[in-house]
gemmi code that builds the backbone of each chain (N, CA, C; Angstrom):
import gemmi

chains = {
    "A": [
        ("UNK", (-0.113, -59.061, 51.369), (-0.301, -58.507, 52.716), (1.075, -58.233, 53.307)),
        ("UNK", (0.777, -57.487, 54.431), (2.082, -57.328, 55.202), (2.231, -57.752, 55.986)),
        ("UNK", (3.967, -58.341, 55.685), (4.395, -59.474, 56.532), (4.828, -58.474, 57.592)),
        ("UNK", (5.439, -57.687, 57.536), (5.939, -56.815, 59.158), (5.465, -55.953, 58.882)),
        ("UNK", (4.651, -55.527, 60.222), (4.045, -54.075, 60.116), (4.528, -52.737, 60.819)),
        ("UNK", (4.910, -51.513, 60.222), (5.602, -50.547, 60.934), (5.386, -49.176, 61.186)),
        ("UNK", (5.154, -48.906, 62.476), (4.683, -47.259, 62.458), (5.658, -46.381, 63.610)),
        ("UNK", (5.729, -45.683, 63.692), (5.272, -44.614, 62.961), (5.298, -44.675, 61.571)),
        ("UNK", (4.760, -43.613, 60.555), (5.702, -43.449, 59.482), (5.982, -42.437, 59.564)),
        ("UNK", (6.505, -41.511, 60.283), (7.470, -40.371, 60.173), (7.465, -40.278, 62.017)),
        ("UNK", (8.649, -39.726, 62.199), (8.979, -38.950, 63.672), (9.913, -37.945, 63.622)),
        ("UNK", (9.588, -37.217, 64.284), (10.180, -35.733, 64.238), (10.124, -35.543, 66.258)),
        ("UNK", (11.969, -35.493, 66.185), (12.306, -35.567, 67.720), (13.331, -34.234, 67.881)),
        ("UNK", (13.612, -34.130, 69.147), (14.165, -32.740, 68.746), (15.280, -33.379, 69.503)),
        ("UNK", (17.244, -32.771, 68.943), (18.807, -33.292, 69.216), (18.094, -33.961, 70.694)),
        ("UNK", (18.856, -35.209, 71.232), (18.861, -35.529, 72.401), (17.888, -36.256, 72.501)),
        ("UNK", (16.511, -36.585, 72.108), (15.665, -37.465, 72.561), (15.700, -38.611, 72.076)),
        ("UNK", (14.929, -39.440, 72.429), (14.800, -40.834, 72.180), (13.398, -41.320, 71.023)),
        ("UNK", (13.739, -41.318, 70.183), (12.563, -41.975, 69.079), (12.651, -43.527, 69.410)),
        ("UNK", (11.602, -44.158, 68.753), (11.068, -45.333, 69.272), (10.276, -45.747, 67.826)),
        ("UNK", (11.009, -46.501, 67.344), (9.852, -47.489, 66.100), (9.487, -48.738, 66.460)),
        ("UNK", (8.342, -48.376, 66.194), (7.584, -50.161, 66.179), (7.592, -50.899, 65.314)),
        ("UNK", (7.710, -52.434, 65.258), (7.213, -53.445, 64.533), (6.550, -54.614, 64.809)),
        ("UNK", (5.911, -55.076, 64.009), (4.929, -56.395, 64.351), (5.038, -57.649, 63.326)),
        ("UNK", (5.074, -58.358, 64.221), (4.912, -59.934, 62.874), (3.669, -60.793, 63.078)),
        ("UNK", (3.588, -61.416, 62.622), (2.679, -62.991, 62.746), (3.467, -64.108, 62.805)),
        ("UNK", (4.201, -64.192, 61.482), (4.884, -65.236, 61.098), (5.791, -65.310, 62.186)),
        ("UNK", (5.717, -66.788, 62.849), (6.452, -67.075, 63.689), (7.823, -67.912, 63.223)),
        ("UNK", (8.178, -67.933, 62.224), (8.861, -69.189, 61.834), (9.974, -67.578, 61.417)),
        ("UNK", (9.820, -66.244, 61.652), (10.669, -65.034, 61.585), (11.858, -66.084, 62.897)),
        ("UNK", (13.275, -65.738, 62.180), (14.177, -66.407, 63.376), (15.330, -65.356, 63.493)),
        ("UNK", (15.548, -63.899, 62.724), (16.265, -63.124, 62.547), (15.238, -61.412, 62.276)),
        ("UNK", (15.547, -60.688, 62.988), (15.206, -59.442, 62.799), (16.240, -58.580, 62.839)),
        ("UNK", (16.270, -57.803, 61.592), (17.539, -56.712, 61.707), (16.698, -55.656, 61.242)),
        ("UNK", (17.323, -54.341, 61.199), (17.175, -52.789, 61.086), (17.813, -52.447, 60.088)),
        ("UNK", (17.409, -51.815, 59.364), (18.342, -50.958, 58.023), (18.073, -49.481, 58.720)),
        ("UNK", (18.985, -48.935, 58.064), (19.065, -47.440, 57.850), (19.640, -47.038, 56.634)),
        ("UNK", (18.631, -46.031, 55.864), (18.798, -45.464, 54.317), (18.707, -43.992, 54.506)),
        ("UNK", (20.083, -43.490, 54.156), (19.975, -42.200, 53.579), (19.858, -42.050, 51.927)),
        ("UNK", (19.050, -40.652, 51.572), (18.257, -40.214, 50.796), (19.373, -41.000, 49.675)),
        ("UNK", (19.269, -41.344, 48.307), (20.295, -41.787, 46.933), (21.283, -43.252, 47.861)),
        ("UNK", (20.978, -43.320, 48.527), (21.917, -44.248, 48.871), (21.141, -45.686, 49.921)),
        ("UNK", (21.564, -46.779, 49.491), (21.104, -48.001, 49.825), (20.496, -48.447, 51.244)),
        ("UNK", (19.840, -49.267, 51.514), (19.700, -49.339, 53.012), (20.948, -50.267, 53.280)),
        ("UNK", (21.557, -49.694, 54.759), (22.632, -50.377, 55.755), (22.446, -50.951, 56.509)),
        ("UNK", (22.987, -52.247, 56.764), (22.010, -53.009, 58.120), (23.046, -52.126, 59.371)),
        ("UNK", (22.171, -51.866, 60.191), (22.026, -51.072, 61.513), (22.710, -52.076, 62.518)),
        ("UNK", (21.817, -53.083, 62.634), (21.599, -53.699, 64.382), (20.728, -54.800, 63.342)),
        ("UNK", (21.088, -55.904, 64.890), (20.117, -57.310, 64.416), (20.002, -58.235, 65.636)),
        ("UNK", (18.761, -58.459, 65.589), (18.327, -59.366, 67.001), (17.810, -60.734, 66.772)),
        ("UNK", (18.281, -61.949, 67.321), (17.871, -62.804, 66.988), (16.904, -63.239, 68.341)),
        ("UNK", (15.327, -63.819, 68.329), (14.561, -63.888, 69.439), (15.208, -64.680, 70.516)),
        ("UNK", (15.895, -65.487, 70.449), (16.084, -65.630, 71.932), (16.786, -64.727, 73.019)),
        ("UNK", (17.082, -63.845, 72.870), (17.259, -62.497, 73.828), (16.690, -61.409, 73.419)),
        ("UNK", (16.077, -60.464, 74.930), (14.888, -59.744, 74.726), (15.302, -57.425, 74.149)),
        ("UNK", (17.018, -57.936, 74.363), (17.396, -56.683, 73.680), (18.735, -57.010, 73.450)),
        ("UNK", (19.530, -56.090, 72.310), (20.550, -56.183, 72.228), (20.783, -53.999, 71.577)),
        ("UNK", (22.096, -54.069, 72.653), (22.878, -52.291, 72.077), (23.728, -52.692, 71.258)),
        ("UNK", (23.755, -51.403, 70.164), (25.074, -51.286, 70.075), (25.306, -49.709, 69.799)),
        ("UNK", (25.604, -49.365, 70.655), (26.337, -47.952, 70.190), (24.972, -47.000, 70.979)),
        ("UNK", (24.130, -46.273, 70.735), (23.349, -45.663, 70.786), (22.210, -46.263, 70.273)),
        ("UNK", (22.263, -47.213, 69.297), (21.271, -48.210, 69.194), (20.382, -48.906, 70.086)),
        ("UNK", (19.314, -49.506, 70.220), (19.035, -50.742, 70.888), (18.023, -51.115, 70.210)),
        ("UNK", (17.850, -52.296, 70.412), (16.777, -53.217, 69.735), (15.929, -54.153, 71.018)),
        ("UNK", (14.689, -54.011, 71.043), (14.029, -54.322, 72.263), (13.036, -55.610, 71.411)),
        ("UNK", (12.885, -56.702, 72.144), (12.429, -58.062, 71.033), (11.211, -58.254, 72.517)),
        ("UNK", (9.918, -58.388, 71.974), (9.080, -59.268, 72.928), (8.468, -59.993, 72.418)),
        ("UNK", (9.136, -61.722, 72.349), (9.314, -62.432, 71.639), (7.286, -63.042, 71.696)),
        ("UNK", (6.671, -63.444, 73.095), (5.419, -63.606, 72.970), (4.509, -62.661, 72.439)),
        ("UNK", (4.806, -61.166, 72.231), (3.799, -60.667, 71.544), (3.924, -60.170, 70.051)),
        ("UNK", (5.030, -61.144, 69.414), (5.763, -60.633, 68.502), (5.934, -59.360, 67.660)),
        ("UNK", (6.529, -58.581, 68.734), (7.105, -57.228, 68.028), (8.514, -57.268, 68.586)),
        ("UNK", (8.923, -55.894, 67.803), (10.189, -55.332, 68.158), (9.892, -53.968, 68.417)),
        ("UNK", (11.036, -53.165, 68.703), (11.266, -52.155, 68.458), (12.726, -51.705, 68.479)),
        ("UNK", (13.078, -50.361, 67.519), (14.613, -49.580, 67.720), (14.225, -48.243, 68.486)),
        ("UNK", (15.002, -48.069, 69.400), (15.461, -46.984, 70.111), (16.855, -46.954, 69.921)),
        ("UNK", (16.443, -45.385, 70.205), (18.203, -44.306, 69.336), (18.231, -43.610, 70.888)),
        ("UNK", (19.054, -43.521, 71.316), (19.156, -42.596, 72.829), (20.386, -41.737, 72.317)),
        ("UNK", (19.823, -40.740, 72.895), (20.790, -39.145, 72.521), (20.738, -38.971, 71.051)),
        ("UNK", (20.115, -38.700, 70.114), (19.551, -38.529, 68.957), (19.926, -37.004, 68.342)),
        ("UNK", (20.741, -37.596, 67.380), (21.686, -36.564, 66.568), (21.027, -36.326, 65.245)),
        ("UNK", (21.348, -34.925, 64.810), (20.975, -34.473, 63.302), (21.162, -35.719, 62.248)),
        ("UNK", (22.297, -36.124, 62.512), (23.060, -37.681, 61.833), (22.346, -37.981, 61.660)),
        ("UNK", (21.303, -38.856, 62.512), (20.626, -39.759, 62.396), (19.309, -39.924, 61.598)),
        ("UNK", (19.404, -38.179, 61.380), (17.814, -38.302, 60.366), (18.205, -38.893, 58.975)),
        ("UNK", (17.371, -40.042, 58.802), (17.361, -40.811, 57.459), (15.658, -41.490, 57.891)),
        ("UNK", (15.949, -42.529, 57.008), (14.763, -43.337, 57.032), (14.815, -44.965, 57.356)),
        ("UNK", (14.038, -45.938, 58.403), (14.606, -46.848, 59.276), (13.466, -48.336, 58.398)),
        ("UNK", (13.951, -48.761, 58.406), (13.430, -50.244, 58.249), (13.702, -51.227, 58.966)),
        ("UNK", (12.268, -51.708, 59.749), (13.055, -53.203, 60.200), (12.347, -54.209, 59.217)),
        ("UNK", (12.951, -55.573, 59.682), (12.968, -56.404, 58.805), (12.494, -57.736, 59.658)),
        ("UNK", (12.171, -59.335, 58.699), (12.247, -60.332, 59.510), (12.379, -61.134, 58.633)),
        ("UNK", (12.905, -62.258, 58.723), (13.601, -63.437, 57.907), (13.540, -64.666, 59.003)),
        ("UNK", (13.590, -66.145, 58.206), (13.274, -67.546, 58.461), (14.345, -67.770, 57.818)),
        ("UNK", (15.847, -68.098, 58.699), (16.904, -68.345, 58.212), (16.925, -69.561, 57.511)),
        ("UNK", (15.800, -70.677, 58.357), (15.732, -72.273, 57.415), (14.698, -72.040, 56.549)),
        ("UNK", (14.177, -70.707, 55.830), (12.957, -71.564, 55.159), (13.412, -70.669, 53.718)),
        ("UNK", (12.264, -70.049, 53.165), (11.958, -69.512, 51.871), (13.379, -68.270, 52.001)),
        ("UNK", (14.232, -68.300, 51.103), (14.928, -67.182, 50.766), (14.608, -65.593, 50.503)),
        ("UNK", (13.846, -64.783, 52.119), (12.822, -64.231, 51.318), (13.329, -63.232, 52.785)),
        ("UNK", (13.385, -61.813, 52.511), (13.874, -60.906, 53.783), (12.732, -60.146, 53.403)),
        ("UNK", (11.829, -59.869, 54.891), (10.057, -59.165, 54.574), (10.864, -57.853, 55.318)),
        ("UNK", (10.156, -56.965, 54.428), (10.414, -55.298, 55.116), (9.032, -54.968, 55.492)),
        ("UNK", (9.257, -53.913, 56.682), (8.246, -52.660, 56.963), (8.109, -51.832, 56.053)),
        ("UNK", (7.447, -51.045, 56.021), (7.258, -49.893, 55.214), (7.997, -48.802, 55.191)),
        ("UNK", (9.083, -48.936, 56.753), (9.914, -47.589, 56.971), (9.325, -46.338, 57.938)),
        ("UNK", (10.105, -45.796, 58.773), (10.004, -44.706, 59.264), (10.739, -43.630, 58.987)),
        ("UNK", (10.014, -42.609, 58.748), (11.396, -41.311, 57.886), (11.807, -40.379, 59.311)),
        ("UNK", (12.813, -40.636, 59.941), (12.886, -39.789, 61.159), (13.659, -38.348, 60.992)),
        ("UNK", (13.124, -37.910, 61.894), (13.712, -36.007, 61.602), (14.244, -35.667, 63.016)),
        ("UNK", (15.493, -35.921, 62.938), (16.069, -35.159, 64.178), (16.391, -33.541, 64.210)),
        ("UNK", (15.954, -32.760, 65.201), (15.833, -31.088, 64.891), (16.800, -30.710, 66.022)),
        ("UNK", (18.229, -30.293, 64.973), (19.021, -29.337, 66.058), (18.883, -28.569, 67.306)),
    ],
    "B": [
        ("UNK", (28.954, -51.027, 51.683), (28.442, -51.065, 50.382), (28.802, -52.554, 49.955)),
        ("UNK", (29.911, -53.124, 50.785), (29.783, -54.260, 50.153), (30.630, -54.504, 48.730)),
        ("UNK", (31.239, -53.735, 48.443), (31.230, -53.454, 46.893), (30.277, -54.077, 45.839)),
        ("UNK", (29.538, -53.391, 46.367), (28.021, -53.851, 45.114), (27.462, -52.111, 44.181)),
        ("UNK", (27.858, -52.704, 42.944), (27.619, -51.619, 41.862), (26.775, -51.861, 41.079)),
        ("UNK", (25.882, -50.912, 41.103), (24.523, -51.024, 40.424), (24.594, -50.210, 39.338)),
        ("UNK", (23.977, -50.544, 37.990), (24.293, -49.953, 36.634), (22.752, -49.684, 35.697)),
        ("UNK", (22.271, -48.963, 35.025), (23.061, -47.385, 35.087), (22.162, -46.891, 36.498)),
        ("UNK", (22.343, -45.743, 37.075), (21.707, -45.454, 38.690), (20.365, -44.658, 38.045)),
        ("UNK", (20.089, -44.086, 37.075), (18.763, -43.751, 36.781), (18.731, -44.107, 35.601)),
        ("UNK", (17.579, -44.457, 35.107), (16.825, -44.606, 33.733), (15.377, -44.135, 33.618)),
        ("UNK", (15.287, -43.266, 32.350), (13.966, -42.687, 31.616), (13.433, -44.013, 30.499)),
        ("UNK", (12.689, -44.337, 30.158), (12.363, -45.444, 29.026), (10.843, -45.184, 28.782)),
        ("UNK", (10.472, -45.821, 27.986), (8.600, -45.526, 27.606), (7.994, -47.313, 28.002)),
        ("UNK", (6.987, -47.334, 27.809), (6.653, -48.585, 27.809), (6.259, -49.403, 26.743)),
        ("UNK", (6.741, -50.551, 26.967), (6.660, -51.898, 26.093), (7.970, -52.093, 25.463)),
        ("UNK", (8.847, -51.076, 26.553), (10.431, -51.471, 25.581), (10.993, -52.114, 26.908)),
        ("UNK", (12.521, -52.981, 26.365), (12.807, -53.554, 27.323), (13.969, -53.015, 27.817)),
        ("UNK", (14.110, -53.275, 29.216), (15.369, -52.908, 30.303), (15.559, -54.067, 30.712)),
        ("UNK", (17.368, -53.647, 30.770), (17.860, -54.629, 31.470), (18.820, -53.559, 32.691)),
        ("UNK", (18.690, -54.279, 33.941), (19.459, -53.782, 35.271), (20.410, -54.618, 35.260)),
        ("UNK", (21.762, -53.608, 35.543), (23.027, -54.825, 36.059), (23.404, -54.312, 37.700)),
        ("UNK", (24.184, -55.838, 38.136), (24.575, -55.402, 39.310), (25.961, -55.987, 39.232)),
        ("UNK", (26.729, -55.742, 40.032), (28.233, -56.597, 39.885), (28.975, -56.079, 41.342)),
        ("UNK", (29.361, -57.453, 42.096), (29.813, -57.837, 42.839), (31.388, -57.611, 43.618)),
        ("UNK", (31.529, -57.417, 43.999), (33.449, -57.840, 43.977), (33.797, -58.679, 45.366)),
        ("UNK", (33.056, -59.052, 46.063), (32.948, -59.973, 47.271), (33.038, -61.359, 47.386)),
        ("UNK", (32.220, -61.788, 45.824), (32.238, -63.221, 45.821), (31.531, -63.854, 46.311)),
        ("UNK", (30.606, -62.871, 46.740), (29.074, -63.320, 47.584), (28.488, -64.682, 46.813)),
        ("UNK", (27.911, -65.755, 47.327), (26.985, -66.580, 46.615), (25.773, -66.099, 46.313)),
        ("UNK", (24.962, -65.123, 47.211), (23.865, -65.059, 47.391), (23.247, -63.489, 46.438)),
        ("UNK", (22.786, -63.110, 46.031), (22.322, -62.045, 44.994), (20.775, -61.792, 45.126)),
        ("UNK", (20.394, -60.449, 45.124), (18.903, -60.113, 45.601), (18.784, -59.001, 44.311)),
        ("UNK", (17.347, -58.968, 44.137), (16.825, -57.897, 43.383), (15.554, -57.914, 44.016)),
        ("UNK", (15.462, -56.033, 44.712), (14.370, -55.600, 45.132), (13.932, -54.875, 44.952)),
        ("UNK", (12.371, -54.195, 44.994), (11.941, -53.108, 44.364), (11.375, -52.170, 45.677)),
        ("UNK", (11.431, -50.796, 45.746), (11.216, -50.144, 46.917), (10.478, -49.041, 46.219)),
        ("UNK", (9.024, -49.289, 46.854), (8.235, -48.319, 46.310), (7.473, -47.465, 47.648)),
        ("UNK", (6.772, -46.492, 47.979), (6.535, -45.561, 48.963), (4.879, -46.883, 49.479)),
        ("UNK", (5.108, -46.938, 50.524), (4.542, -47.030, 52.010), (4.083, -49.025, 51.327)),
        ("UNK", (5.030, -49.536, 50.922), (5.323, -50.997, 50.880), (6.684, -51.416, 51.210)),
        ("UNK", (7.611, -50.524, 51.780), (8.974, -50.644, 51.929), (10.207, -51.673, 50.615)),
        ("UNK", (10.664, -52.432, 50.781), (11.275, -53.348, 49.746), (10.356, -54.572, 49.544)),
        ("UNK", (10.873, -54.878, 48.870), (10.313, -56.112, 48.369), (11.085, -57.203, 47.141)),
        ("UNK", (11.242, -58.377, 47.449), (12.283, -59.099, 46.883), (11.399, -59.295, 45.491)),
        ("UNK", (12.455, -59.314, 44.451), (11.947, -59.539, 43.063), (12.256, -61.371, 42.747)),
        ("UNK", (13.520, -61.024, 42.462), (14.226, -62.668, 42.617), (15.692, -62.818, 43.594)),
        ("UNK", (16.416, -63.823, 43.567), (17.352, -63.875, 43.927), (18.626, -65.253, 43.279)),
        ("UNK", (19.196, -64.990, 43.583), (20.196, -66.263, 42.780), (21.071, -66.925, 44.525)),
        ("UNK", (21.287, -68.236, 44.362), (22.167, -68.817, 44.996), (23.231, -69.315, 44.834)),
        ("UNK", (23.857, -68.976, 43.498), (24.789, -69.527, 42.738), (24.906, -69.593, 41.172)),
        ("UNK", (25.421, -69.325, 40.481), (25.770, -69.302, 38.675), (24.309, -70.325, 38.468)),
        ("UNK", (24.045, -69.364, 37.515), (22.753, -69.993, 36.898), (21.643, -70.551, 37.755)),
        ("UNK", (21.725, -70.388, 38.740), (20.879, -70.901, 40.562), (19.267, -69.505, 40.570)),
        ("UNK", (18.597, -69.686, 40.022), (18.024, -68.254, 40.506), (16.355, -68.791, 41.160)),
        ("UNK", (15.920, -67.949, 41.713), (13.952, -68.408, 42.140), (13.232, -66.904, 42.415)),
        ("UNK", (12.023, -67.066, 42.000), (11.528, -66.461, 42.148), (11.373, -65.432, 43.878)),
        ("UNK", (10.934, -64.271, 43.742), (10.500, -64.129, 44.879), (9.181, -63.279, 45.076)),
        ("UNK", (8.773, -62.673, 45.953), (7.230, -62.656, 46.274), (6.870, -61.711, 45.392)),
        ("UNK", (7.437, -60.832, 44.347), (6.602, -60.093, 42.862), (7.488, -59.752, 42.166)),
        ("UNK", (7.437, -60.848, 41.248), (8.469, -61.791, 40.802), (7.805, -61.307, 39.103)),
        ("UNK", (6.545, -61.429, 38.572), (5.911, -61.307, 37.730), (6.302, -60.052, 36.740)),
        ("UNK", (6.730, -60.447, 35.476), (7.047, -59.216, 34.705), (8.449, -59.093, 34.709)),
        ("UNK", (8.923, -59.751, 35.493), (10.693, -59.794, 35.577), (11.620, -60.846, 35.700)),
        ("UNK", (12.465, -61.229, 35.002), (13.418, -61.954, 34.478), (15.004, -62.109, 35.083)),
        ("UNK", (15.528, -63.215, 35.497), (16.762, -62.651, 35.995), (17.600, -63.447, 35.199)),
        ("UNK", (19.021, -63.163, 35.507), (20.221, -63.973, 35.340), (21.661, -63.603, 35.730)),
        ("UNK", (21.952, -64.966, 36.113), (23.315, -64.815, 36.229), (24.489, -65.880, 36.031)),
        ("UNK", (25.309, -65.337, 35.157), (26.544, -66.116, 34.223), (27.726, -66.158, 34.811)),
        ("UNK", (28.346, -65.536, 35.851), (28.978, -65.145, 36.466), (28.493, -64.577, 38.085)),
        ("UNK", (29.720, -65.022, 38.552), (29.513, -65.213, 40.280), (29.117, -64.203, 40.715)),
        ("UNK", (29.954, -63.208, 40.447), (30.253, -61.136, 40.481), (28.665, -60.302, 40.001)),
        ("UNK", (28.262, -60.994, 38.892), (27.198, -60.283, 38.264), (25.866, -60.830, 38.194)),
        ("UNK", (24.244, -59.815, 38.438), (23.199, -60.538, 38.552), (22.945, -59.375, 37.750)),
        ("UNK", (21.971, -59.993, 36.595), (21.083, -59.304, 35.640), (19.628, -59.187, 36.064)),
        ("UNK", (18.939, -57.836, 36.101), (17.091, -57.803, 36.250), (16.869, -57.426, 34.964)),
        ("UNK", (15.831, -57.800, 33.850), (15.239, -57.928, 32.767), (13.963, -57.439, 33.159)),
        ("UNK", (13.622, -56.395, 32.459), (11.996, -56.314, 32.147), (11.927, -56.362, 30.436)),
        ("UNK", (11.030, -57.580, 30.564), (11.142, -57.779, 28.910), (10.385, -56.550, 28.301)),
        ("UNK", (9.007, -56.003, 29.111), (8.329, -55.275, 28.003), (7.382, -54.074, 29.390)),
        ("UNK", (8.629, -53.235, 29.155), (8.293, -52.232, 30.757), (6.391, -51.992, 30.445)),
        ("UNK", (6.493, -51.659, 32.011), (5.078, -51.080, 32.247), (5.364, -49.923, 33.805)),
        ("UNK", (4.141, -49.041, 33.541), (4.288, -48.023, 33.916), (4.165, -48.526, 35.214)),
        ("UNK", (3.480, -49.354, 35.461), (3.688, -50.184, 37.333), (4.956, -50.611, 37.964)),
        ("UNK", (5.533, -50.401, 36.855), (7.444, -51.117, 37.294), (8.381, -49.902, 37.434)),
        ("UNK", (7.979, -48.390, 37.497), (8.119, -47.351, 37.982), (8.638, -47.737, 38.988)),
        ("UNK", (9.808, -47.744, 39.795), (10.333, -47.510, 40.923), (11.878, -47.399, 40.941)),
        ("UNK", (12.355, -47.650, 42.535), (13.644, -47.877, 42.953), (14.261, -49.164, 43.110)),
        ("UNK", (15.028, -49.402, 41.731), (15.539, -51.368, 42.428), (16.532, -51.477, 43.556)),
        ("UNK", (17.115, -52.081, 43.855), (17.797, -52.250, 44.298), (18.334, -53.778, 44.803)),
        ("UNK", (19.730, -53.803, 44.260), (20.436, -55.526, 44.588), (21.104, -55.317, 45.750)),
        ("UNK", (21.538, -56.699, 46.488), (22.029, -56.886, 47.612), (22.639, -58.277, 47.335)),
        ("UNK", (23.936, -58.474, 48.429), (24.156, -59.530, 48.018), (24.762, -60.167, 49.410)),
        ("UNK", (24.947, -61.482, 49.696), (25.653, -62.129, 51.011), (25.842, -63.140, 50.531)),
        ("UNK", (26.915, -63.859, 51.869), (27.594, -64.818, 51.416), (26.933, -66.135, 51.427)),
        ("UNK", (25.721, -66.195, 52.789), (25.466, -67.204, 53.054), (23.692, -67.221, 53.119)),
        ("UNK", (22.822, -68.078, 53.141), (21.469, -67.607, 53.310), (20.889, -67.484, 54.531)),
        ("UNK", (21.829, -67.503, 55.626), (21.554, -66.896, 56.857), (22.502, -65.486, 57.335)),
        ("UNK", (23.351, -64.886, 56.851), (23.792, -63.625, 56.928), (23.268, -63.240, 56.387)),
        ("UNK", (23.292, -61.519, 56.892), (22.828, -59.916, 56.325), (23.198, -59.709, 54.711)),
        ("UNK", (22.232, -59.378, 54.375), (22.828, -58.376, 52.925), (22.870, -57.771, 52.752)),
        ("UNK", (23.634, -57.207, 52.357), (25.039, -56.112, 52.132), (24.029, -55.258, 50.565)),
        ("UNK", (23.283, -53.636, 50.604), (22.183, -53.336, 49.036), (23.760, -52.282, 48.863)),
        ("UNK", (23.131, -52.347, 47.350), (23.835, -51.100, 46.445), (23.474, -49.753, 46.758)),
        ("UNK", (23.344, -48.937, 45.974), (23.037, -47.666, 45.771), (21.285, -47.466, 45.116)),
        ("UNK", (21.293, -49.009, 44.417), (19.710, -48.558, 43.625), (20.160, -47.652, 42.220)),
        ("UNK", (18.962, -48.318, 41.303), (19.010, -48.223, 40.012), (17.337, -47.278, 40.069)),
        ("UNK", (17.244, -45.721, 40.364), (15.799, -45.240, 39.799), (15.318, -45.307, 38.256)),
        ("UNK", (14.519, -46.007, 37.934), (13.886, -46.073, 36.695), (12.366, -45.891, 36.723)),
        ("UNK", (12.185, -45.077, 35.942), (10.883, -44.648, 35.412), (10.627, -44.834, 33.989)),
        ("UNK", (9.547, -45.287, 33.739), (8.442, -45.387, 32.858), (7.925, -44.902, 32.362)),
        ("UNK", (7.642, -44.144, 31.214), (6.822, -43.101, 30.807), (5.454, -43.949, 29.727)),
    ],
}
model = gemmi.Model(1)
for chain_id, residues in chains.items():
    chain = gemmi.Chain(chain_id)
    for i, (resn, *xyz) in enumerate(residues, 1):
        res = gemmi.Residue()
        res.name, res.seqid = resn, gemmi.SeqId(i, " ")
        for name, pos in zip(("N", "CA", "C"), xyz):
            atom = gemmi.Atom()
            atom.name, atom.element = name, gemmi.Element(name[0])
            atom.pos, atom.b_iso = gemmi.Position(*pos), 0.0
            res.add_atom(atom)
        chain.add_residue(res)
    model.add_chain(chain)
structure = gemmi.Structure()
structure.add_model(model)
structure.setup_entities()
């Protein structure tokens, strides 16, 4: 089953807007959530990373929005560049427990000049 | 990237023969991942190592073999491919088991 669940699976925003991915957990014993970003032949990069006791963290054009009682997240991109079209994963990990980093399924985003 | 090099970056093979995946390090990372990334299951951990000869399973783990002899380098083994093991691997590696890991480029291998 899936440990984090993630949708969209594709978004298509046009230069300048703001896309928005969701994620969801159960597992509460998640004590680290980070973001990858993968372009096409090449590896996923960790992005951004939120740990639950604060309810967002920026960096850059990034943000990561945490609502820790209904356990989701989400990434928002503000001002959204051609750049940025790749494909997004978030993630969640139990830094004390099983050696084990659970992925989403990914969002393939399309930013349009 | 981490300097994490993944070897060879594509492979063709048939099934019931065996592959072996290399990865190699230059960080000195303790920590070593092998994952498989297939379409609308995102990654998924195969095994991982915590140290020379240190390795455990991880959540589809089955059909695959690891090792590692050296700090720098983690081996994935499929003793006897199958056409279900079709995908994108990919290793990662960190220093500690609460920091980020740092993936390669990915090894595409297919199955025929």
């Amino acid at each position: 089953q899936q440990q984090v669940k993630q949708s969209p699976q594709s978004l298509i925003v046009q230069k300048g807007g703001i896309p928005i991915i969701n994620c969801a957990y159960e597992n509460t014993a998640f004590d680290y959530f980070p973001w990858y970003q993968q372009f096409p032949g090449k590896g996923p990069a960790l992005l951004i990373a939120i740990r639950p006791d604060v309810s967002e963290k920026k960096e850059g054009r990034f943000t990561i929005s945490f609502n820790k009682s209904a356990k989701q997240f989400s990434l928002h991109i503000m001002d959204s560049q051609p750049g940025d079209s790749a494909t997004y994963f978030c993630a969640a990990w139990s830094l004390a427990g099983a050696n084990n980093l659970f992925f989403g399924t990914g969002t393939r985003l399309t930013v349009i000049p | 990237d981490a300097g994490i090099t993944q070897s060879p970056r594509h492979k063709v093979t048939e099934t019931g023969t065996p592959v072996t995946l290399r990865c190699h390090q230059t960080e000195n990372h303790r920590y070593m991942y092998w994952y498989r990334q297939d379409p609308g299951h995102g990654l998924r951990l195969i095994h991982y190592s915590y140290g020379v000869k240190d390795t455990d399973k991880g959540e589809v783990s089955d059909g695959y073999s690891v090792s590692r002899s050296k700090t720098e380098d983690f081996l994935l083994t499929l003793e006897s491919a199958t056409s279900s093991q079709t995908s994108v691997y990919f290793c990662a590696a960190g220093p500690d088991s609460n920091q980020p890991q740092h993936f390669g480029d990915g090894t595409r291998l297919s199955i025929l």
